[in-house]
C-alpha positions as CSV (number, residue, x, y, z in Angstrom):
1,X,74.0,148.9,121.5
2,X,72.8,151.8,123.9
3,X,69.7,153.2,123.7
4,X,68.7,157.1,122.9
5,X,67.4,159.0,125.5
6,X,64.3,161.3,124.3
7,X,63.3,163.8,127.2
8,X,59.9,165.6,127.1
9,X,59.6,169.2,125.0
10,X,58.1,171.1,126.9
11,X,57.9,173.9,124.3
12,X,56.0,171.9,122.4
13,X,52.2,172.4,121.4
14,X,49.8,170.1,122.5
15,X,49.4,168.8,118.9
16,X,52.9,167.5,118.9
17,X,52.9,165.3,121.6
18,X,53.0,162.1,120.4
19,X,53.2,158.8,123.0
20,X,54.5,157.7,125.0
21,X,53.5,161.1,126.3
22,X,50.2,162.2,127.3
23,X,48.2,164.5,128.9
24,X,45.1,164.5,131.3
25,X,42.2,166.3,132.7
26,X,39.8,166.2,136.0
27,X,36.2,167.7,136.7
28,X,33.1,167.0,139.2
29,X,30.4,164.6,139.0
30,X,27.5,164.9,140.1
31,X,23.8,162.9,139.5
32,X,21.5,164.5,136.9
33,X,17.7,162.9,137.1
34,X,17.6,162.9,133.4
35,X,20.7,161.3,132.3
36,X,22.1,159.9,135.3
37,X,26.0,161.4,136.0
38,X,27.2,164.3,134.2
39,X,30.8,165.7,134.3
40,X,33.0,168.5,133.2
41,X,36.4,169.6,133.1
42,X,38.1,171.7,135.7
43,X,41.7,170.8,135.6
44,X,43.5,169.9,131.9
45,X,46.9,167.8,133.6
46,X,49.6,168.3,131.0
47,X,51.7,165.9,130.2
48,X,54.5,167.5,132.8
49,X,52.2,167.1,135.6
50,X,50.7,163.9,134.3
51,X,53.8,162.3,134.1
52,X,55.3,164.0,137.6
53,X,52.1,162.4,139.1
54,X,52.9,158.8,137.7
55,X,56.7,159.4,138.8
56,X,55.8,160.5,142.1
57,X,53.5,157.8,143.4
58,X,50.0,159.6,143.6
59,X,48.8,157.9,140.4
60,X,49.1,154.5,142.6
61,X,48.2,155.8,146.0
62,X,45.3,157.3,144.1
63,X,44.4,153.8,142.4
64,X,44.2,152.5,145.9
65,X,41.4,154.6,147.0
66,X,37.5,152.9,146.3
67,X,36.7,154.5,143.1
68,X,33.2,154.5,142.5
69,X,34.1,153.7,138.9
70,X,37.4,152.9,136.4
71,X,41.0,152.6,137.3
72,X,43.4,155.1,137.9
73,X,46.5,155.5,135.3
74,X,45.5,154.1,132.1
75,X,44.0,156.9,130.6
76,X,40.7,156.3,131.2
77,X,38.1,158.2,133.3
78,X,38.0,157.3,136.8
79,X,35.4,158.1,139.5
80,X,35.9,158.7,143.0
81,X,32.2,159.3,145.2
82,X,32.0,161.9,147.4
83,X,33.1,159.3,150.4
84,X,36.7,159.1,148.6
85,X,37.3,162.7,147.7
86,X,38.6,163.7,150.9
87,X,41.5,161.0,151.0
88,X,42.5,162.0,147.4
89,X,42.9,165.6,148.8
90,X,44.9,164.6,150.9
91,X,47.3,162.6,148.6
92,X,47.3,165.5,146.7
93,X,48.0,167.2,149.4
94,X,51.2,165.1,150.9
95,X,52.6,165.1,147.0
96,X,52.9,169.1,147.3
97,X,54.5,169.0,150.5
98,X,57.0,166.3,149.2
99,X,58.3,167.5,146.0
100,X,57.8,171.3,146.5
101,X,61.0,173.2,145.1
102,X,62.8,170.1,144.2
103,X,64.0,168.9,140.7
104,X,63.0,165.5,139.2
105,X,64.3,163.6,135.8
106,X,61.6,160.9,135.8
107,X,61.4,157.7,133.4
108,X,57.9,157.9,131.5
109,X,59.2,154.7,129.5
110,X,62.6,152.7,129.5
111,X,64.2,151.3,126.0
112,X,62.5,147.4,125.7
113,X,65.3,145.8,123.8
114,X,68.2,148.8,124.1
115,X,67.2,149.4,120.5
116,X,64.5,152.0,121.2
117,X,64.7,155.2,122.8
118,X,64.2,155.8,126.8
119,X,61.2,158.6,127.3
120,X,62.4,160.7,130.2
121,X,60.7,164.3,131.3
122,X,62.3,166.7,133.6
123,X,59.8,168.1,135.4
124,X,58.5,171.5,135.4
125,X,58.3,171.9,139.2
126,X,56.3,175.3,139.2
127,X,53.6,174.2,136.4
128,X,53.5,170.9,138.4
129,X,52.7,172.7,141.9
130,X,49.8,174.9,139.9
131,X,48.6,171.7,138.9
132,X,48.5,170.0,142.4
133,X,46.5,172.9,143.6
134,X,44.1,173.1,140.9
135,X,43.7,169.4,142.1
136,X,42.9,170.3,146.0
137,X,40.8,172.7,145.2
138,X,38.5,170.8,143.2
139,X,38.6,168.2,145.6
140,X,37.6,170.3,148.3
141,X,35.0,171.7,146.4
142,X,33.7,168.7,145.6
143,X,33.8,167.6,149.2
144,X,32.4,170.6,150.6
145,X,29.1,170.2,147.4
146,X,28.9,166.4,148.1
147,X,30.2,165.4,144.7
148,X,32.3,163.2,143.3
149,X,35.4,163.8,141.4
150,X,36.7,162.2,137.8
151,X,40.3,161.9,137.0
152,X,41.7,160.5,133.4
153,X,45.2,159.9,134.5
């Protein structure tokens, strides 16, 4: 029996999104004597560019990077120190050059058995670039303060 194919809605609000897709966000961190690290949130990554970044590689080239703490791509936070910042600008960077004004049908999750659906998205290539962007320019920010950067990817 074939599977179903369920693409992505991107009309949809962010309280329909059910998984297998999901959504993200990025901020500084920096040291606070009282509390020790604080963070914020500059950057919500919707699931478009979330799942664009998975597709495309960064979410592993960024996983290989020394994170100061977590791991990249499992939804959790992950911390990059102010030593690691630069290299993730830079893989943020390279993605922008390589998939600017191109289109892209990525698999978020293939059918297990064939009797399940396979979660596809077609990526919004414009929201995705604002994204990237938003992404260098907190890491260069952060660079430039001598902070570190969280990503929950």
């Amino acid at each position: 029996m074939a599977s179903t194919t369920v693409y992505f809605d991107h009309d949809a609000d962010d309280q329909q999104i059910r998984p297998p897709f999901r959504s993200g966000d990025a901020g500084f961190v920096w040291s606070n004597q009282d509390v020790g690290f604080e963070t914020d949130s500059q950057v919500n990554i919707s699931p478009n560019s979330l799942h664009a970044l998975h597709g495309h590689g960064v979410v592993l080239q960024l996983g290989a990077l020394d994170a100061a703490m977590g791991e990249v791509g499992n939804g959790q936070d992950a911390v990059f120190g102010p030593a690691s910042v630069e290299q993730a600008l830079r893989i943020f960077y390279e993605a922008d050059r390589k998939t600017y004004g191109a289109r892209h049908d990525l698999l978020v999750r293939g059918s297990r058995d064939g009797a399940e659906p396979e979660y596809r998205i077609i990526v919004d290539n414009r929201e995705y670039q604002r994204t990237l962007s938003r992404l260098q320019y907190l890491c260069s920010t952060a660079a430039r303060m001598g902070q570190g950067v969280r990503i929950r990817a």
